[in-house]
Structure formats: structure tokens, C-alpha cells
N, C-alpha and C positions, 0 to 999 in steps of 0.2 A: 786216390788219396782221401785222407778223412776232410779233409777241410772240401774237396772239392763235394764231395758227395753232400755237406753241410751245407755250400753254397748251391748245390743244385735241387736239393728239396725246399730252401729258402724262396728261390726265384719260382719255383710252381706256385709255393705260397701266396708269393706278391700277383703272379697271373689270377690266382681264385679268386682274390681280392678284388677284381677290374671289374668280374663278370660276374660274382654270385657274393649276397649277404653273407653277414659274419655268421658260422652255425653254434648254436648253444652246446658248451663243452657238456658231459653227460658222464654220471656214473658208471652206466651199467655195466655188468659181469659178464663179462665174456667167456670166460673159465673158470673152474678151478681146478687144484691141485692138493694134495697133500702127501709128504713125505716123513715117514718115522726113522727118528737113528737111537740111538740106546738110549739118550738120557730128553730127547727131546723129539714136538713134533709140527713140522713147521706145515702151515696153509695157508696158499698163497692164490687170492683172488687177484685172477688179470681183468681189465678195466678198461675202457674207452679211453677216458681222461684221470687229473688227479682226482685223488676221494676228496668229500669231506665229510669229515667222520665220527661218533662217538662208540663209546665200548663202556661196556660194565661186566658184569658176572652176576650170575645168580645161583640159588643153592638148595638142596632140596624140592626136584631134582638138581644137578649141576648141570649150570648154560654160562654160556658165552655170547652177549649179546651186541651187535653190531649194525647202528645205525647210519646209512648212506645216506646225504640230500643230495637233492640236483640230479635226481633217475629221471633218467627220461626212457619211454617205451616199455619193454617187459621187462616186470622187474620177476618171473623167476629165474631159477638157478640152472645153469646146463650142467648137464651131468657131468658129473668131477669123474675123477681119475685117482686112484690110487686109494690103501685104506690106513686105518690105524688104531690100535688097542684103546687108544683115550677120547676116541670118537666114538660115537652110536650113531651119528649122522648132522645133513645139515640141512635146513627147511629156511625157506624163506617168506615171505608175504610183503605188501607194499601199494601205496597209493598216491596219488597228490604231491606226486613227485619225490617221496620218500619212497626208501627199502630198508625193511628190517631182515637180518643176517642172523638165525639161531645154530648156534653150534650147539647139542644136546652130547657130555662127554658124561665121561664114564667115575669120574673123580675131580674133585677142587682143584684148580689148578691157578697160578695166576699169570694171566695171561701179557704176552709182551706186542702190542701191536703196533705197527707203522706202515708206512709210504714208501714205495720203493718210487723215484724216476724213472724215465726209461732207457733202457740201456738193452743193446743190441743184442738178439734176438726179441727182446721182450721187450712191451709196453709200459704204463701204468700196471703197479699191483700194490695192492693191500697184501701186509705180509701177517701171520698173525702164529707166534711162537708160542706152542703149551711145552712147557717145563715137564721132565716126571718121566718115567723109565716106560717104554715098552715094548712087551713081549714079541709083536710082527717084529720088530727093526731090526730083528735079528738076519730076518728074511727080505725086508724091503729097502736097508739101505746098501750103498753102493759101497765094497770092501776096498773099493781104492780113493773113497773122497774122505779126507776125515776133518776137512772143512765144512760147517754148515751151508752148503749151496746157498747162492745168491737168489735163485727162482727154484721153488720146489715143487711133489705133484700134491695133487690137495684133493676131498672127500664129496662123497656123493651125497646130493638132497634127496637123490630118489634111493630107498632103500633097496630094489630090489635088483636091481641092476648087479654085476657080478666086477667090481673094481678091477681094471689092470692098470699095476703101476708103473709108472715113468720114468724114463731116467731122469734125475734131476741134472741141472745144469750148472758145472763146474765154476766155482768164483777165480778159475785158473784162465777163464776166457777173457775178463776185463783185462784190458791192455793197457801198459804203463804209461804214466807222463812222459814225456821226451822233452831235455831241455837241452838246447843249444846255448856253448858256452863258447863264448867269443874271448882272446886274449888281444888285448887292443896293441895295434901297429906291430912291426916284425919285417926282419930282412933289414932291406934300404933305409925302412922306416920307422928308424929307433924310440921314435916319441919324446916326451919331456927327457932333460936330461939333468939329474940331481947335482947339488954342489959337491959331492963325493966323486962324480962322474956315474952315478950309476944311472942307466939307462930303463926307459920307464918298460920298453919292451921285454927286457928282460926282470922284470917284477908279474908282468901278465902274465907270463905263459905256465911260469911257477904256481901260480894260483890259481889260476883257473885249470890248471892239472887237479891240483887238490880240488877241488867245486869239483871235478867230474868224477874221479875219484869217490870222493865223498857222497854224492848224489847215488849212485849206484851202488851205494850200499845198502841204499835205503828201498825195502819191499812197493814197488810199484812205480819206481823210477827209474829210468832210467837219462845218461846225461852222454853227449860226444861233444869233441872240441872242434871248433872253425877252422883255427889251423893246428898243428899239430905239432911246430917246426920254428926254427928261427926264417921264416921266407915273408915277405910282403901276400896281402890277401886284397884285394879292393874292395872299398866299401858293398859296390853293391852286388860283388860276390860274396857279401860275409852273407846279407839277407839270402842271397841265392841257396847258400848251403845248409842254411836254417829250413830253408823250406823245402828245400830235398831229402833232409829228415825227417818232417814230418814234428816240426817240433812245437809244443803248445804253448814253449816261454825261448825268449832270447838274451841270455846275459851278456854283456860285452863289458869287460875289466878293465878299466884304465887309474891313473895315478893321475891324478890332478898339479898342476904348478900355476905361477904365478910368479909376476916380477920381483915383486917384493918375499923377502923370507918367512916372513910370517904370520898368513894366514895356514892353517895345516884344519884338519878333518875331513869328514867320509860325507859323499851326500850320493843321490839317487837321483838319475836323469831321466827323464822321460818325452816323448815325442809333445812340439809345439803343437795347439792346433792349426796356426798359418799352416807350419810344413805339414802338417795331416790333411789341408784341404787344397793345397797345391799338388801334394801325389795323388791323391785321388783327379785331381781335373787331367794329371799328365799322363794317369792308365789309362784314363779314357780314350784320349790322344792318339795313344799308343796302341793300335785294334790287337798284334799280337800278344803285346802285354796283358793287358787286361784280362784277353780269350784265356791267358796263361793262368791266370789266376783268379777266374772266376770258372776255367773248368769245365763241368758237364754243363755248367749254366750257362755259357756263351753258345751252344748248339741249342737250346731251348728257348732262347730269347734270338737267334738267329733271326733276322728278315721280320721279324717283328716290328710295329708303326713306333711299338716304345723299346724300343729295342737300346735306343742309348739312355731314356730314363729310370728303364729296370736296371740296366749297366750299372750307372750311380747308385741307384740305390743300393744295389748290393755292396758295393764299394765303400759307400759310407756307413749303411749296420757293420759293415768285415773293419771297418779301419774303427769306428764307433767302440765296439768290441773290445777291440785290442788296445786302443787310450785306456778305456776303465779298467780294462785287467791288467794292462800295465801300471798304473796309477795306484791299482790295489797291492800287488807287491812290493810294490817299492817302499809305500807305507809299512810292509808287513818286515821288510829287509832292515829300515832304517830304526825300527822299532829294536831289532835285533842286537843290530850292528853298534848302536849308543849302547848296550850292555858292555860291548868290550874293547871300545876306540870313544873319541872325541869325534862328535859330529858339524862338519862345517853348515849345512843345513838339514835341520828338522823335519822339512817337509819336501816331497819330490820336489824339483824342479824342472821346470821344461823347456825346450833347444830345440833348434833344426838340425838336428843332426841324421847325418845319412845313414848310420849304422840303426839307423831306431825307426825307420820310413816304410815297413812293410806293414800293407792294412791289415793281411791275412797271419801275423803274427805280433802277437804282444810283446813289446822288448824294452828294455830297460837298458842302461850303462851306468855301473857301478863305480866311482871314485872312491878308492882304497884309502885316498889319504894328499896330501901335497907331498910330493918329490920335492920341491923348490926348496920345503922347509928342510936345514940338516936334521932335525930332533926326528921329526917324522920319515925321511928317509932310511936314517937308522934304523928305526923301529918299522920298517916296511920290509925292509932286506931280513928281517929277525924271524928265522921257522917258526918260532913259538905266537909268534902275532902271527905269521898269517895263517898260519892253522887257526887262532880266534877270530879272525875272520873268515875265512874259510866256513868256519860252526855255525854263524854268525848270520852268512848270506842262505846257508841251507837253511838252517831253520825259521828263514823268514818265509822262503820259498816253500815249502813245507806245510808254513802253518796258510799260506795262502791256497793250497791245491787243497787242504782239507777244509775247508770255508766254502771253495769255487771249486771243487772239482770237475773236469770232463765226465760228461753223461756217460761215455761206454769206458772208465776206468775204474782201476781197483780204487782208487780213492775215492769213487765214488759210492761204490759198492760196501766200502769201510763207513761212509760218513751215515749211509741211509740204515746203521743199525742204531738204535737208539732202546733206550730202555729206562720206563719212568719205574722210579724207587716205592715197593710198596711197605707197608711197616713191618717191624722185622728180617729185615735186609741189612744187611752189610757189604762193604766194597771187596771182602775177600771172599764170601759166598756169592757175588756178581763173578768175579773173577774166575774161580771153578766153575760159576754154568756155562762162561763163555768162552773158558778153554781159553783165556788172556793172562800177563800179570796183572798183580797190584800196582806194581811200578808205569805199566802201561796205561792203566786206567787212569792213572793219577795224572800220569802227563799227558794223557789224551782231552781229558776235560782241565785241567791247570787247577786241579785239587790240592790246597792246601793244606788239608789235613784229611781224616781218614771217615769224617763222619757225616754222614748222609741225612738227607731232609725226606720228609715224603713228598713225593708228588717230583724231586727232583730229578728233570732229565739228562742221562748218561749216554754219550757218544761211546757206543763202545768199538776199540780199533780192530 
């Protein structure tokens, strides 16, 4: 499981920690890469750690110039891999803890540079896109990718060497989000019951159909439901069945009531800290629980003197985790959901509730609305509202995976393309080099009109 693997290089972490000094994180180049396709050419320096970086261009001759701080050890270049028409090559030099990076090309180009995270296979890279048609790519790109690869191969400093190129690696390898969509109560256990008599269970199951639905529409998402059925689920197998997905968000849908008729709106639930730090004291308690969900980490800290401090710890970063990322969309949900409902509270709020108790999963429970109220039960039973809600909860969740996304997914791989405006650019000559719309670009950065600043940075999806 990915979580488990996360909590098992965590916990070697915390052992380095005991026995060896913190090491200074380090530039250096590991690799490089470069790949040409028809209209573009991507090179991509692999890295120890993050860059930190500056770039310019120079002209007469044409360079590309890329300064690295924080090198530590050799700062030349290892031989690259791969060639391409707008290259002549790459040289480097360096001292004092700096590395300067020359690309000598063959034509002006203006360059698109960034930071990739790491995402599995690969490390840290500097990515560095030159714009501009060449003649190899007809030969060195891959006839079945016609996405710009996430990691590509990249160009030699030493000239003499005879480049072979790489396959680049496919952006079809980032794996989706997975959200777990819980319809609250079911079976025996009908939930609120409206003054119409309509039953709060059946308002969940319809909605959160649509949320899953809808979720899986969307490229790099994917969404399954808890129960699937009018049957009873118990609390603490709704978390079970979240985590046998593998899922990186937990929604659970319920309809809110109250004695009186008239409080009605939507708000966003989130785990107390009390109940966050009584489950974590009660996995420890609990040795197969815990082994359960801490994983490869509980053979690692096995028999160990700290063997139940390293336990906590990890328990409290996994539950730690999961408050702030659930506290993150729930803001991002309620942000949403006030466009097309009445909000009974503005900000999460937080409960002991069992459905929201896993450390190793971020989970929320979304109140649709007060059943209790006629006006708002009405309008909760109404297809056309809960499809606006329905819109409402995705695009909160949505806008919160591209802010945070998981290291090894497409969203992530989406967010790490970025591209600063130079002059003479426009959002529809952006748009053809990156093979996107305009409509996309616009709602990917929340562009209210069509006209571009210099120096401004562009998320492109």
C-alpha cells in the first residue's frame, strides 16, 4: 500500500534521526536528460535534493544560463543521455558552493524552467523546456506518447561522447487520486427523519452516487462508494473500506436536523483534536491495530527500546497529516458550496465523530443542508440542487488536490508545470505550445480576463 510504504521510509527517517546528524540537503546533478518532440525540447537535470535556482539567456552566441546554490561536492556534469537540434551542448563549472549550468543552443529560444518534486521513479529535477521545431524529433521522440513526458532524457557536457537516447517516461504512470465517498446511515439506520417524512438515508446515497460519479469524470481521479445499497455499514467499517481503497480523501454525506425548524444550511465537519489524540493513544493499545496501519513500519521498529515512541510518533505525523489536509478541504468545499446553497457555518467545524477517526486518512463529513427544515428538505429532494451541490463538493475537492497534491500523481505532475509570461506572449499562443485550451488555462489559474502581465506565473494543466 502507498501509505504503508510512506509510513515505512518515515520511520527509518525518525531512526537516522537517533543515531546520525541532520545532513545538508545538496544540489548536485546526478543526471541529465534530454528529449526532442516536433515543436519542443525538454532537459531535464536529476538532483539530490530541491534546486535553488536562477536562469537568464544570453545571445550572440545563444546560451541558456542556470545558476544552482547550495552544491555541495562535484559540481561537474555526468554525462547526459540523449541529443537534440537546438542543443550544441552543456558545460558546466562551479565553486564555493555554487554551480553554473551553460546550455550553448543553436537559436534564441525562450526558455521555460522549473522544479519537478519527486514522484516515483524519479527524484528532484530541474526541468528546462526550449520552445522551437526540431529536425532529430522526428527520430528521437516516442510515436506513441503525444504528451509531453513528466521526466525526459537530456544532453551531454562532454561533446564527444556518441549520445543514446532514452525512453522518456510516460505522464500515464502518475496514479490517480482515490476518494472515498461515504453516504451516511442506510438499512436499519435511516438517519434524520424530515417533516415530509423523507428519510436522511435516502438523500445520501443519491448524492453521493452523483460525487462519484462526477469525480470520475474528472482526468486523474478517480472515486468508489462505502456502501453501494440501502444496507447498514458500521462506523468503523466505513474507515475500514476507505483504507482498502487506498483512498487519499474521505467524504461522508449526511443531512443535518435539529429540534427546532429553523436553522437550515450546509457546513463541513471535521475530526476534534480530543478524538484525534485519544485514537491515536487507543492504536497504540491496540498492538494489531496499530501493526495494521503503520505497516512495513511495525517490522522495522519491532523489538526496538523505542519501539512504542517511534509508534506515536508516526501516529501522530499520520493523524497530524490528515487534520490539516482535512481542514484544507473542507475550507476549499465550503468556499464552493456558499456559491450555490446557504451556509449554516463558514468555517469547518470539529466533532468526535467515528466516521472521521482514521489517522492514516484525511476525512471530512459534509452536511447538505437541515432535513428538520421543510423549505430545505424540499429543496434537498430537488435533482437540480443536488447536482449543484454535487458541482459544488467536486470543485472544492478539486481545487484542493491541485494546491496539495500527492507526490506520485497526475495532479501532481499537472501542478509542477508552470510557465512565467515573457513579453509578447499571449494566453492563446500559451495555449498552442501547450497543446491545452484557452478555456482551460483560464480556469486553471482563475483568470478573469484574457490579458497577461510579464513576469506572470501560469499553472498550466
Amino acid at each position: 500500500m502507498r501509505k504503508t510504504n510512506a509510513l515505512s521510509l518515515l520511520c527509518l527517517w525518525l531512526l537516522c534521526l537517533l543515531a546520525l546528524p541532520a545532513a545538508q540537503a545538496s544540489s548536485q546533478v546526478q543526471n541529465v536528460r534530454i528529449s526532442p518532440t516536433v515543436d519542443n525540447t525538454r532537459v531535464v537535470f536529476d538532483l539530490a535534493s530541491a534546486p535553488d535556482f536562477k536562469y537568464f539567456t544570453l545571445d550572440n552566441p545563444d546560451r541558456l544560463v542556470i545558476d544552482l546554490s547550495n552544491v555541495r561536492g562535484n559540481t561537474n556534469l555526468p554525462a547526459s543521455q540523449g541529443q537534440a537540434d537546438l542543443i550544441r551542448g552543456i558545460r558546466s563549472s562551479g565553486g564555493q558552493g555554487k554551480m553554473r549550468i551553460v546550455l550553448d543552443l543553436t537559436q534564441g529560444v525562450k526558455p521555460n524552467v522549473f522544479a519537478l518534486a519527486p514522484a516515483a521513479p524519479h527524484g528532484h529535477r530541474l526541468v528546462v523546456d526550449l520552445p522551437g521545431r526540431t529536425g532529430s524529433a522526428a527520430v528521437a521522440a516516442n510515436p506513441t506518447t503525444t504528451t509531453p513526458p513528466a521526466s525526459t532524457t537530456a544532453t551531454s557536457s562532454a561533446g564527444n561522447r556518441t549520445p543514446q537516447p532514452v525512453p522518456p517516461a510516460s505522464i500515464r504512470a502518475a496514479r490517480d487520486i482515490v476518494i472515498a465517498v461515504d453516504a451516511g446511515h442506510g438499512g436499519t439506520d435511516p438517519g434524520s427523519i424530515g417533516p415530509a417524512g423523507t428519510f436522511e438515508k435516502n438523500l445520501t446515497l443519491p448524492i453521493a452516487r452523483q460525487l462519484v460519479e462526477r469525480i470520475n469524470r474528472e482526468p486523474g481521479m478517480k472515486a468508489a462508494l462505502v456502501r453501494t445499497g440501502d444496507y447498514f455499514v458500521p462506523v468503523n467499517s466505513r474507515t475500514d473500506i476507505a483504507r482498502r481503497l487506498q483512498a487519499d480523501l474521505l467524504i461522508s454525506v449526511h443531512a443535518d436536523a435539529f429540534t427546532s425548524p429553523h436553522p437550515r444550511g450546509a457546513s463541513v465537519w471535521v475530526l476534534s483534536l480530543r478524538r484525534a489524540t485519544s485514537e491515536v493513544g487507543r492504536m497504540l493499545e491496540q498492538t494489531e491495530r496499530h501493526s495494521e496501519l503503520l505497516g512495513g513500519v511495525a517490522e522495522v521498529i519491532k523489538d526496538s527500546a523505542n519501539e512504542r515512541y517511534l509508534a506515536q510518533t508516526v501516529l501522530d505525523l499520520s493523524m497530524n497529516h490528515s487534520m490539516v489536509s482535512a481542514h484544507q478541504v473542507a475550507n476549499q468545499i465550503l468556499s464552493e458550496m456558499g456559491k450555490v446553497t446557504t451556509l449554516h457555518k463558514r468555517e469547518p467545524q470539529s466533532a468526535s465523530l467515528g466516521v472521521l477517526r482514521a489517522p492514516d486518512i484525511p476525512s471530512i463529513l459534509v452536511e447538505v443542508g437541515f432535513i428538520s427544515n421543510p423549505q430545505e428538505e424540499r429543496l434537498l429532494r430537488n435533482p437540480n440542487h443536488q447536482q449543484k451541490l454535487v458541482q459544488s463538493i467536486f470543485n472544492g475537492v478539486r481545487r484542493h488536490f491541485e494546491l496539495s497534491p500527492p507526490a506520485d500523481s497526475l495532479f501532481a505532475q499537472r501542478r509542477a508545470r508552470e510557465h512565467r509570461v515573457q513579453a509578447g506572449e499571449s494566453l492563446s499562443l500559451l495555449a498552442q505550445r501547450y497543446n491545452v485550451s484557452i478555456d482551460e488555462l483560464r480556469r486553471h489559474n482563475e483568470l478573469r480576463s484574457d490579458s497577461l502581465r510579464i513576469g506572470q506565473v501560469l499553472r498550466i494543466p
